[in-house]
N, C-alpha and C positions, 0 to 999 in steps of 0.2 A: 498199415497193420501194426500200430501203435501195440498191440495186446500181444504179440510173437516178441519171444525171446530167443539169440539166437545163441546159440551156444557151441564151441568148436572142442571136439575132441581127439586127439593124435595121441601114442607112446613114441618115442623115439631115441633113437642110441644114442653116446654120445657125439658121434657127427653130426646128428640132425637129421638123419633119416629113418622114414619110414619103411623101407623095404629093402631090400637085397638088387642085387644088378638084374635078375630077372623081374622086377615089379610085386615082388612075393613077401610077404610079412612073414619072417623063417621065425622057426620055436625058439632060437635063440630070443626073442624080443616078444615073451611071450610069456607073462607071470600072474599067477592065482591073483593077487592082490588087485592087480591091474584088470582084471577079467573082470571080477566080482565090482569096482566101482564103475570101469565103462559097460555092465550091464545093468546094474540098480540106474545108471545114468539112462538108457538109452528107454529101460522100463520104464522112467518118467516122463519121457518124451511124447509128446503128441504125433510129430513128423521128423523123419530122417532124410538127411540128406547124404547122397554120393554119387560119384561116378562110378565110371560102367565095370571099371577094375576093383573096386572097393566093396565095402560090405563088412556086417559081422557074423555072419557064419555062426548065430545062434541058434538056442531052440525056440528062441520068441522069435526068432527074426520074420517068418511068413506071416505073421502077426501085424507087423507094425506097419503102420502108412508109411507110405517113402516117396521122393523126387528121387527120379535117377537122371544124374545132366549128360549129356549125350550131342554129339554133333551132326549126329547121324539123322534127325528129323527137322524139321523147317520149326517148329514152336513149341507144341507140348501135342503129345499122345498118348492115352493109355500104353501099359506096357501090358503085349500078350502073352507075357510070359507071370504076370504077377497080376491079380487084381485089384491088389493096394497100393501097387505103385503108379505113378505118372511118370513121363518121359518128357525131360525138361531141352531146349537148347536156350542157354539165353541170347544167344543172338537173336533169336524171334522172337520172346516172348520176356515180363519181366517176374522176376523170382513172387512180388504180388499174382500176378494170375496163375502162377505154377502153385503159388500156395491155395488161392481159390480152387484152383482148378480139383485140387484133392479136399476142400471141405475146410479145409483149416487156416483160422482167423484168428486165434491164441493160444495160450500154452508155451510150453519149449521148442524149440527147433535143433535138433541136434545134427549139425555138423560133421561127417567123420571121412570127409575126403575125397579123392586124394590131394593131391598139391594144387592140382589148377582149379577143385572145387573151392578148396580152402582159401584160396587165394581171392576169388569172387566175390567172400565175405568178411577179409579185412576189416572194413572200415563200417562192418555192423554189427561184429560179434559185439553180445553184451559180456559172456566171459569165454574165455580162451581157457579149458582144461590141458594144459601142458606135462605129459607125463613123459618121465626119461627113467631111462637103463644109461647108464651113464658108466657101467662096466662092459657095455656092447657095445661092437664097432664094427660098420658095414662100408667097408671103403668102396666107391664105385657103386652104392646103394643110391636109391629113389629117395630125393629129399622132401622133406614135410611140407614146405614153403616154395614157392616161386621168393630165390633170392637164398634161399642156402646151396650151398654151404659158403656161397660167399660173407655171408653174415649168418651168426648163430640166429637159430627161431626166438630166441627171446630176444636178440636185437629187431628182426622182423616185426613180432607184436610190438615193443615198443613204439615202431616206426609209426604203428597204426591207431597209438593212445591208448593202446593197454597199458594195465601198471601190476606187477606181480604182486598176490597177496602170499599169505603163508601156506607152505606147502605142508602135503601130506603127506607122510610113508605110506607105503603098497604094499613094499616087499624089505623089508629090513634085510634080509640076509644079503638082498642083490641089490640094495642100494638104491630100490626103485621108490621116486616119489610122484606127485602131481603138484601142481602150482597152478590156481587160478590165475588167469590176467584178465583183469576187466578196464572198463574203461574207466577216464580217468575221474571221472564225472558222478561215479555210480559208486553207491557206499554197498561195502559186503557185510552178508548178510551174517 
């Protein structure tokens, strides 16, 4: 599937996590700036990927095609709860027929979690949207990555041949930015 882009999106404090000790993305890690680009983002997208905890809780969201990865079925199922969703495990099946299986052969593939989804597509994201609140701290939070907080997320992408381009502001007042990481191979656009 040469024509799928895969693209991974996370915000994160600065410990490197995504969530609070309950698995909860609290308002503190929760900023206009940040909303408005992971939603222009996710509107671009052809297919969303997440697990069964994740989500974005938009107004387009029952809109958009989705995998949702799951341990709970033996391959892939429709989900009866969504009609545009699939129900992925990859232990049965591989992320190609999960992307067949919902119609989609190119475009974006956006990524948004949570850590052990993220973690399955290491070594294919074409870019790694990396956004941080870096005056938020969630100690005993849900980290971004398999492998934080023992290593920061940007040493994890490295690890995986990403290479950080130049970062964006979101939110000036909170100090919030994004930083692409793509691979190392791949010129930005």
């Amino acid at each position: 599937m040469a024509d799928l882009r895969i693209e991974g999106y996370v915000i994160v404090s600065a410990d490197g996590m995504l969530a609070n000790a309950d698995r909860v993305m609290p308002d503190q890690l929760k900023f206009e700036g940040d909303k408005r680009f992971f939603n222009a983002a996710l509107d671009s997208a052809e297919l969303i990927v997440h697990g069964r905890h994740s989500g974005e809780d938009q107004p387009n969201s029952l809109r958009r095609k989705r995998i949702v990865v799951t341990r709970g079925i033996a391959a892939l199922s429709p989900d009866p709860s969504n009609p545009r969703a699939m129900l992925w495990n990859p232990s049965g099946a591989s992320f190609e027929a999960a992307c067949a299986a919902t119609g989609t052969d190119s475009g974006m593939v956006a990524i948004i979690g949570g850590p052990n989804v993220f973690g399955l597509f290491m070594d294919r994201y074409d870019t790694f949207w990396l956004s941080q609140a870096p005056r938020v701290h969630l100690p005993g939070g849900e980290a971004c990555f398999p492998g934080v907080p023992e290593r920061s997320p940007q040493q994890v992408l490295a690890a995986h041949g990403l290479k950080p381009g130049e970062a964006q502001t979101l939110d000036p007042a909170h100090d919030v930015s994004v930083t692409p990481w793509r691979r190392a191979d791949q010129t930005s656009p």
